[in-house]
DRENTI-814282 format. One record per residue: residue number from 1; residue in one letter; z, y, x of N, C-alpha, C, CB in turn. Coordinates in Angstrom, 1 decimal, padded with zeros to 4 digits, always signed. Each point is the difference from the previous one (the first is absolute). Last residue first. Glycine has a CB too. Layout:
<rs>
<r seq="NUM" type="A" n_zz="Z" n_yy="Y" n_xx="X" ca_zz="Z" ca_yy="Y" ca_xx="X" c_zz="Z" c_yy="Y" c_xx="X" cb_zz="Z" cb_yy="Y" cb_xx="X"/>
...
</rs>
This chain:
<rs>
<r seq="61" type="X" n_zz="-065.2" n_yy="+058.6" n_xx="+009.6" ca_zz="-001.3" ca_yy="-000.1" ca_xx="+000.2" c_zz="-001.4" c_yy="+000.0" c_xx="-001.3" cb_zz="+001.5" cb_yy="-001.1" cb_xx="+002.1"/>
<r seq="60" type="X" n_zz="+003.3" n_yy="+001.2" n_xx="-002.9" ca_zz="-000.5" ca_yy="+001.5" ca_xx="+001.3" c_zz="-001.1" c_yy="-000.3" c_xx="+001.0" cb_zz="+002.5" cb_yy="+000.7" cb_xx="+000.3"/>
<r seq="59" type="X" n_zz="-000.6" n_yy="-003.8" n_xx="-004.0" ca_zz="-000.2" ca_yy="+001.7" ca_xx="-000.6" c_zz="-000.6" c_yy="+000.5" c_xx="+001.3" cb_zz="+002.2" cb_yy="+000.5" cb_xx="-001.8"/>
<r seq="58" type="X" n_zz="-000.9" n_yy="-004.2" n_xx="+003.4" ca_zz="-000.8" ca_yy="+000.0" ca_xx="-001.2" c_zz="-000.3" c_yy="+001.0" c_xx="-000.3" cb_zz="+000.6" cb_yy="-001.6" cb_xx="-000.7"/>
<r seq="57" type="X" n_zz="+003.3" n_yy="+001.5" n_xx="+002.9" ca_zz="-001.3" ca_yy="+000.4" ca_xx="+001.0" c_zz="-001.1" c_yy="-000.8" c_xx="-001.1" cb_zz="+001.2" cb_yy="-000.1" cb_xx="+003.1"/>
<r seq="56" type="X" n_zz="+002.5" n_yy="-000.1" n_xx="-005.2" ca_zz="-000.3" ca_yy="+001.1" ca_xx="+000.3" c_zz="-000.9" c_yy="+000.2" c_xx="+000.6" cb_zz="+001.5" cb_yy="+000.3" cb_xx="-000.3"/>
<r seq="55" type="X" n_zz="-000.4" n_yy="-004.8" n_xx="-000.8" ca_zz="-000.5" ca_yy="+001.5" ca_xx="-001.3" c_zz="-000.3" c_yy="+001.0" c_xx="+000.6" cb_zz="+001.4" cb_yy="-000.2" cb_xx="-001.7"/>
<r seq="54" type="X" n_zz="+000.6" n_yy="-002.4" n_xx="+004.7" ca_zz="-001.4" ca_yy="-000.2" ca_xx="+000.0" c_zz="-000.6" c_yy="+000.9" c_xx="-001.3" cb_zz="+000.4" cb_yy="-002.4" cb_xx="+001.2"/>
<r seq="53" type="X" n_zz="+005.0" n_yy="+002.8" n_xx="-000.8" ca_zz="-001.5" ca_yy="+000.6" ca_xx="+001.6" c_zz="-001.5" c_yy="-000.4" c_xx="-000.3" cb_zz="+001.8" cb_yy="-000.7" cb_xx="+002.1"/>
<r seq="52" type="X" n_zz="+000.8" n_yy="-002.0" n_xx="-005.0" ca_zz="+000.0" ca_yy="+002.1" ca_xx="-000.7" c_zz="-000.7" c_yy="+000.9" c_xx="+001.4" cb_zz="+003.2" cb_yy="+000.0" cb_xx="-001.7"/>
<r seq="51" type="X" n_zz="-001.6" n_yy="-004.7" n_xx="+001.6" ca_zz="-001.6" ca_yy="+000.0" ca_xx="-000.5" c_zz="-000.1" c_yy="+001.9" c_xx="-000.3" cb_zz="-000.3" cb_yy="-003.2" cb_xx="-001.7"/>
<r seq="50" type="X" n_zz="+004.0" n_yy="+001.9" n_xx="+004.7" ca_zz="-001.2" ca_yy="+000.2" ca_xx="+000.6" c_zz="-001.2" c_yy="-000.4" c_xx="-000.9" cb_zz="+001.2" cb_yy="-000.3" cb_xx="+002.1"/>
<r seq="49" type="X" n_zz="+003.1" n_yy="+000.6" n_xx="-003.4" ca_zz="-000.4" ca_yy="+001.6" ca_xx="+000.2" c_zz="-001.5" c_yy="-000.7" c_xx="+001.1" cb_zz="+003.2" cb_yy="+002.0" cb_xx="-000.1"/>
<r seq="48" type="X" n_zz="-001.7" n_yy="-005.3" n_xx="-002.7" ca_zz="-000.1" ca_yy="+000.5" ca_xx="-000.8" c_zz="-000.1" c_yy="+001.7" c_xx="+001.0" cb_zz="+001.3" cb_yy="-002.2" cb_xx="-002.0"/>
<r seq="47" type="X" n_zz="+000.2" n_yy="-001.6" n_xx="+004.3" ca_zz="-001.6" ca_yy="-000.2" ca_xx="-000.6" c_zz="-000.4" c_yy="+001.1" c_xx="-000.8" cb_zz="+000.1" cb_yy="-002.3" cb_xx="-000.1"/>
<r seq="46" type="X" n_zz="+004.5" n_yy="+002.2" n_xx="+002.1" ca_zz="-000.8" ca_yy="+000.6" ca_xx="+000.9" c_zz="-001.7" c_yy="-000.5" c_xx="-001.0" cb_zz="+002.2" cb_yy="-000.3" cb_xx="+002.9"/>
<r seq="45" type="X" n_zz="+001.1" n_yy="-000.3" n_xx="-005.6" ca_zz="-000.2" ca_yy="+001.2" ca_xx="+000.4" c_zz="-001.1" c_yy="+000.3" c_xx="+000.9" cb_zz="+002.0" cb_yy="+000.2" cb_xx="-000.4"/>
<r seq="44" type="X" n_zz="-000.5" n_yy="-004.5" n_xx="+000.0" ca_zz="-001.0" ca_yy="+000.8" ca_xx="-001.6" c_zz="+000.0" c_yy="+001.2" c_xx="+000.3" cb_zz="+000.9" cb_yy="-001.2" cb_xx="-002.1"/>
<r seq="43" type="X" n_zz="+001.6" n_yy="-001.1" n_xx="+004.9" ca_zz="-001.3" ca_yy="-000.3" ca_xx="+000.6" c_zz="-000.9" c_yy="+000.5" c_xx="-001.1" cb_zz="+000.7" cb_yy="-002.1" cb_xx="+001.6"/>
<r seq="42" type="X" n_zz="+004.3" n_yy="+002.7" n_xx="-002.1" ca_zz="-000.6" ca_yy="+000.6" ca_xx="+000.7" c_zz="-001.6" c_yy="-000.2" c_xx="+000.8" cb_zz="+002.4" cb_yy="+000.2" cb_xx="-000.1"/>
<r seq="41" type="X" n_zz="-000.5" n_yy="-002.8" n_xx="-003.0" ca_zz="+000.2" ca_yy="+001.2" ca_xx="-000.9" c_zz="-000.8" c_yy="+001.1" c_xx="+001.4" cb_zz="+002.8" cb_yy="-000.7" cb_xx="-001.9"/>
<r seq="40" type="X" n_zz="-002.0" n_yy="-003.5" n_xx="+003.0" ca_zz="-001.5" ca_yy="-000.4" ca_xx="-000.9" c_zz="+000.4" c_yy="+001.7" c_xx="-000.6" cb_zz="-000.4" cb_yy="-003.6" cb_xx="-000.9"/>
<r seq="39" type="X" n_zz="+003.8" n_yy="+002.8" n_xx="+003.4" ca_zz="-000.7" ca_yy="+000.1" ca_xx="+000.8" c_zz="-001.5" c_yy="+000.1" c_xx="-000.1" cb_zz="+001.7" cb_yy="-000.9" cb_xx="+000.5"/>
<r seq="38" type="X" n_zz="+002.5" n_yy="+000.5" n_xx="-003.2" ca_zz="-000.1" ca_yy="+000.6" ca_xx="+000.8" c_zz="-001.1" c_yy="+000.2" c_xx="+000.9" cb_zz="+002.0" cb_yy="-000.3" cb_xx="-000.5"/>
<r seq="37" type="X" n_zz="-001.4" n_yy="-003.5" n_xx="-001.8" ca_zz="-000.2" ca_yy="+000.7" ca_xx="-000.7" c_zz="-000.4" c_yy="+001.3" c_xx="+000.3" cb_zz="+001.1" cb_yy="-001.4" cb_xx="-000.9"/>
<r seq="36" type="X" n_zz="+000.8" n_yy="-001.6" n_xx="+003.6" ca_zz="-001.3" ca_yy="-000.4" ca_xx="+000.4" c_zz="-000.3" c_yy="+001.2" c_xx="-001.4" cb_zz="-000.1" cb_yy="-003.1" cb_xx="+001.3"/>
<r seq="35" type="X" n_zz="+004.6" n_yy="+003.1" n_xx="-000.5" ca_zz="-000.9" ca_yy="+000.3" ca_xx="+001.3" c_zz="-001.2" c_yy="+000.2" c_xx="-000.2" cb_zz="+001.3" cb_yy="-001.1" cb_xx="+001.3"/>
<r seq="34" type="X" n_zz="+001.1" n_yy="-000.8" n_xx="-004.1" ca_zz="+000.2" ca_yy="+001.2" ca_xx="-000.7" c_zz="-000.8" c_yy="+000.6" c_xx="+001.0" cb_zz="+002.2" cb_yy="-000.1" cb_xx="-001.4"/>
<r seq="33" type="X" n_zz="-001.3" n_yy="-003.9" n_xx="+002.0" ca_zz="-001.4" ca_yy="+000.0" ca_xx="-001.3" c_zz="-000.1" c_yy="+001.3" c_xx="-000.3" cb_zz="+000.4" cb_yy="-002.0" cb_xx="-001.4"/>
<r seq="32" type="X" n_zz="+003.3" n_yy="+000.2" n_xx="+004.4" ca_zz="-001.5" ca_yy="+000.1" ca_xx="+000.7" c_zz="-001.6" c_yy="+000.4" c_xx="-001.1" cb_zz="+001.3" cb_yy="-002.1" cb_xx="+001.7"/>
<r seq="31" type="X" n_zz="+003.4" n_yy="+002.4" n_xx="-003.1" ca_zz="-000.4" ca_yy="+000.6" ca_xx="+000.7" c_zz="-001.1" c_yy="+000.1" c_xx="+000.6" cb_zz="+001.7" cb_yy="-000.2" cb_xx="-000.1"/>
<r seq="30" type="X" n_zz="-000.5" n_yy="-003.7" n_xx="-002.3" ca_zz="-000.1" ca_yy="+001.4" ca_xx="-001.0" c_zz="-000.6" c_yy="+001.1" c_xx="+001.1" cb_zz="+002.3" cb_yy="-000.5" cb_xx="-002.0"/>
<r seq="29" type="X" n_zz="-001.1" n_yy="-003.4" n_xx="+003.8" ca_zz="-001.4" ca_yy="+000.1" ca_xx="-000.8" c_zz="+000.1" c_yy="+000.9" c_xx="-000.5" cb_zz="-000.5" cb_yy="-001.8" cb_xx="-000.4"/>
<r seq="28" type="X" n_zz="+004.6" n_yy="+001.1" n_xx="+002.1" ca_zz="-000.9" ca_yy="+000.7" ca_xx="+000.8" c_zz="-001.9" c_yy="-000.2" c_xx="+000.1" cb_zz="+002.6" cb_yy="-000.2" cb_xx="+001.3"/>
<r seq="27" type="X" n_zz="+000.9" n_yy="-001.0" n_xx="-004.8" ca_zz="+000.7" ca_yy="+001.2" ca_xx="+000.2" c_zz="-001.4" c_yy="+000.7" c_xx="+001.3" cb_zz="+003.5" cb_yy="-001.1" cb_xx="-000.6"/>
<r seq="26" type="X" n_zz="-003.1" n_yy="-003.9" n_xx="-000.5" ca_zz="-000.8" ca_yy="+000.8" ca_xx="-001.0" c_zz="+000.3" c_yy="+001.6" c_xx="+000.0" cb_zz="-000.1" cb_yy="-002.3" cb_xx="-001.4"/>
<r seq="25" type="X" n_zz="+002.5" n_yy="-000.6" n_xx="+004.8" ca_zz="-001.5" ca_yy="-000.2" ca_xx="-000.4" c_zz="-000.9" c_yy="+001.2" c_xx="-000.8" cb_zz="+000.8" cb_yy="-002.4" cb_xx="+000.0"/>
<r seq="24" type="X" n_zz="+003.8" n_yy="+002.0" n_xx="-000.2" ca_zz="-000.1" ca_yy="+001.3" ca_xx="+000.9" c_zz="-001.7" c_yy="-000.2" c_xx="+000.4" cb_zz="+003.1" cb_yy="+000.2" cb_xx="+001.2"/>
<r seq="23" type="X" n_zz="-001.3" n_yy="-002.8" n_xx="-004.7" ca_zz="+000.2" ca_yy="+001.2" ca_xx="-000.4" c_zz="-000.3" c_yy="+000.7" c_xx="+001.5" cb_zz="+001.9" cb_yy="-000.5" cb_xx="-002.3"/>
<r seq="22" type="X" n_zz="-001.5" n_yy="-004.2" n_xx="+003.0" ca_zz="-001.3" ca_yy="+000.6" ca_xx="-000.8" c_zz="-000.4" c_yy="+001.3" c_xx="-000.5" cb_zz="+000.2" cb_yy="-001.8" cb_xx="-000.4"/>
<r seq="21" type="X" n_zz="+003.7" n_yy="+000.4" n_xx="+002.7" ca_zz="-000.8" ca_yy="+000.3" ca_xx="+000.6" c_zz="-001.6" c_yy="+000.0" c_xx="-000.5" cb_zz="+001.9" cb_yy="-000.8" cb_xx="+001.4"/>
<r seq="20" type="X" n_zz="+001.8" n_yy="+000.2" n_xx="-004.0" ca_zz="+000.5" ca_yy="+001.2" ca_xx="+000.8" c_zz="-001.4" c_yy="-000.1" c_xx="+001.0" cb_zz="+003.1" cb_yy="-000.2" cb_xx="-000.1"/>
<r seq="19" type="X" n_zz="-002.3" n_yy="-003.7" n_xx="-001.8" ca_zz="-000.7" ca_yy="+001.3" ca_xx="-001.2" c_zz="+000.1" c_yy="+001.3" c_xx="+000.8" cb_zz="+001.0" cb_yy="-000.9" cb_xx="-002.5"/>
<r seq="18" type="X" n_zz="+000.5" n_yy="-003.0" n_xx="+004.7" ca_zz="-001.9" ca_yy="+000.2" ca_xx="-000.3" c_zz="-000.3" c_yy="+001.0" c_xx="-000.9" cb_zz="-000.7" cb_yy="-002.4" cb_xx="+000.1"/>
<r seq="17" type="X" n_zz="+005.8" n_yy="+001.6" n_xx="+000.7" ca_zz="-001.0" ca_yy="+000.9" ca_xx="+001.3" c_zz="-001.5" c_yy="-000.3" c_xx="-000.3" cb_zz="+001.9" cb_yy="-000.5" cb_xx="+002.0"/>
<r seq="16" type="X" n_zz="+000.6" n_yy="-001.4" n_xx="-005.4" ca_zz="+000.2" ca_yy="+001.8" ca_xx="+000.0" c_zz="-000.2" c_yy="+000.6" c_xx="+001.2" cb_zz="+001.7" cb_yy="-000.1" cb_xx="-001.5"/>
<r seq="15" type="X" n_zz="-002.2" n_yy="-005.0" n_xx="+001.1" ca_zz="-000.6" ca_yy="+001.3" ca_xx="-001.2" c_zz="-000.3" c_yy="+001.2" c_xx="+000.2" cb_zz="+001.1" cb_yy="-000.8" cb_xx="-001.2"/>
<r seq="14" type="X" n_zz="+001.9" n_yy="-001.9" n_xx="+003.9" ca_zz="-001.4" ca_yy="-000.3" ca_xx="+000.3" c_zz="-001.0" c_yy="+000.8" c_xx="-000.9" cb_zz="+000.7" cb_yy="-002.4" cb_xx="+000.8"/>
<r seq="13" type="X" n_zz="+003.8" n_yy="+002.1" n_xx="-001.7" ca_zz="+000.3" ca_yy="+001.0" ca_xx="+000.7" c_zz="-001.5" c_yy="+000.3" c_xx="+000.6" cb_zz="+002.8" cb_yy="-000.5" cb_xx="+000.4"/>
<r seq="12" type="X" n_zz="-002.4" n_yy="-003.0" n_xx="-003.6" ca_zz="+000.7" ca_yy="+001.2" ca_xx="-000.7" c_zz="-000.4" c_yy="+001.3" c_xx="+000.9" cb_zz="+002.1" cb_yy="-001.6" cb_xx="-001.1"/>
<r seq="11" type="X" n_zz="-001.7" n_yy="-003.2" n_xx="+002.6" ca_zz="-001.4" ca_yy="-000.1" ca_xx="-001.0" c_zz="-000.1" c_yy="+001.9" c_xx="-000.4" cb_zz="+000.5" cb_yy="-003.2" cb_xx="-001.5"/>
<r seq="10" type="X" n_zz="+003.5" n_yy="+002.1" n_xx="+003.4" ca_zz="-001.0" ca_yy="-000.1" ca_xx="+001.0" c_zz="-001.4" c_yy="+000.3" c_xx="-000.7" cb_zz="+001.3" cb_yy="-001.7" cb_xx="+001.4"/>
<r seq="9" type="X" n_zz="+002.2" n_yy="+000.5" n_xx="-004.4" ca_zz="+000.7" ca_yy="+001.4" ca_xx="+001.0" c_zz="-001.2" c_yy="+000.4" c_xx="+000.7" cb_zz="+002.7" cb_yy="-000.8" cb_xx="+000.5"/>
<r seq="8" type="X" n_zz="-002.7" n_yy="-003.6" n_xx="-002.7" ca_zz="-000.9" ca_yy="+001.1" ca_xx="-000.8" c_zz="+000.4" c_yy="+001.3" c_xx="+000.7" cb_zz="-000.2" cb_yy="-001.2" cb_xx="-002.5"/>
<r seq="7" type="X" n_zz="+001.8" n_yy="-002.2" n_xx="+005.0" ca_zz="-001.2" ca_yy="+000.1" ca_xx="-000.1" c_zz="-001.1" c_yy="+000.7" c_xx="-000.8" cb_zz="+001.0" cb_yy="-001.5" cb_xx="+000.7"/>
<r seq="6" type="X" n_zz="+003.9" n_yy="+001.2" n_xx="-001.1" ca_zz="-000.3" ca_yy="+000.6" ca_xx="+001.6" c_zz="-001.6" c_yy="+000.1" c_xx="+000.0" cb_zz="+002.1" cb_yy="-001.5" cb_xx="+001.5"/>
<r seq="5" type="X" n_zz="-000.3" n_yy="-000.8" n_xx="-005.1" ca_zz="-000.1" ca_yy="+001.6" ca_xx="-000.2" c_zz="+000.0" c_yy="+000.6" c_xx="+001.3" cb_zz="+001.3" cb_yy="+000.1" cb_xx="-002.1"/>
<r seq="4" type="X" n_zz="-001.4" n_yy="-005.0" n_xx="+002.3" ca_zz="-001.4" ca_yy="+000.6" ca_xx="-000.9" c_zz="+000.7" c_yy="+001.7" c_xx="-000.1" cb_zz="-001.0" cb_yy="-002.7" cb_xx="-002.1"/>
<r seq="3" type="X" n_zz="+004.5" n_yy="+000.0" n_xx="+004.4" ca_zz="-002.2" ca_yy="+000.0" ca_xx="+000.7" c_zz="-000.6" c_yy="+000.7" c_xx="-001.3" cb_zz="-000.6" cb_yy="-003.1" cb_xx="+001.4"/>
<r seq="2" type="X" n_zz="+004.8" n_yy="+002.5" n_xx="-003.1" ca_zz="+000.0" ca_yy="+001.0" ca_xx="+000.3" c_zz="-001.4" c_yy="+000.3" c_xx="+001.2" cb_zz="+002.9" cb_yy="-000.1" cb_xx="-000.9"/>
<r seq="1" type="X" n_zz="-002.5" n_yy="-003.6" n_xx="-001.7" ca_zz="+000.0" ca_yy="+001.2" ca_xx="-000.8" c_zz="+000.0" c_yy="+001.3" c_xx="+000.9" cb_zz="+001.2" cb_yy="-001.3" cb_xx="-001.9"/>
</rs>
């Protein structure tokens, strides 16, 4: 009786460090998503002022 609640104790404490470590997993996907988001935002820009340079020199030729 008392082997088995040691063992669900263990079973128990084994849990709560995979969850914990899945939470800091999925914690630094987030980030990295927010990075990569960050980055597609800033690469829209840079596209978006260089179709507006070509508009322009368009016009100006």
């Amino acid at each position: 009786e008392e082997e088995n609640r040691l063992k669900e104790v263990h079973v128990q404490e084994m849990l709560e460090r995979q969850l914990i470590e899945l939470k800091e997993d999925l914690q630094a996907i987030e980030n990295e998503k927010n990075k990569l988001n960050n980055q597609i935002d800033e690469l829209k820009e840079q596209l978006q002022s260089k179709d507006k340079q070509i508009q322009i020199a368009e016009v100006g030729t």
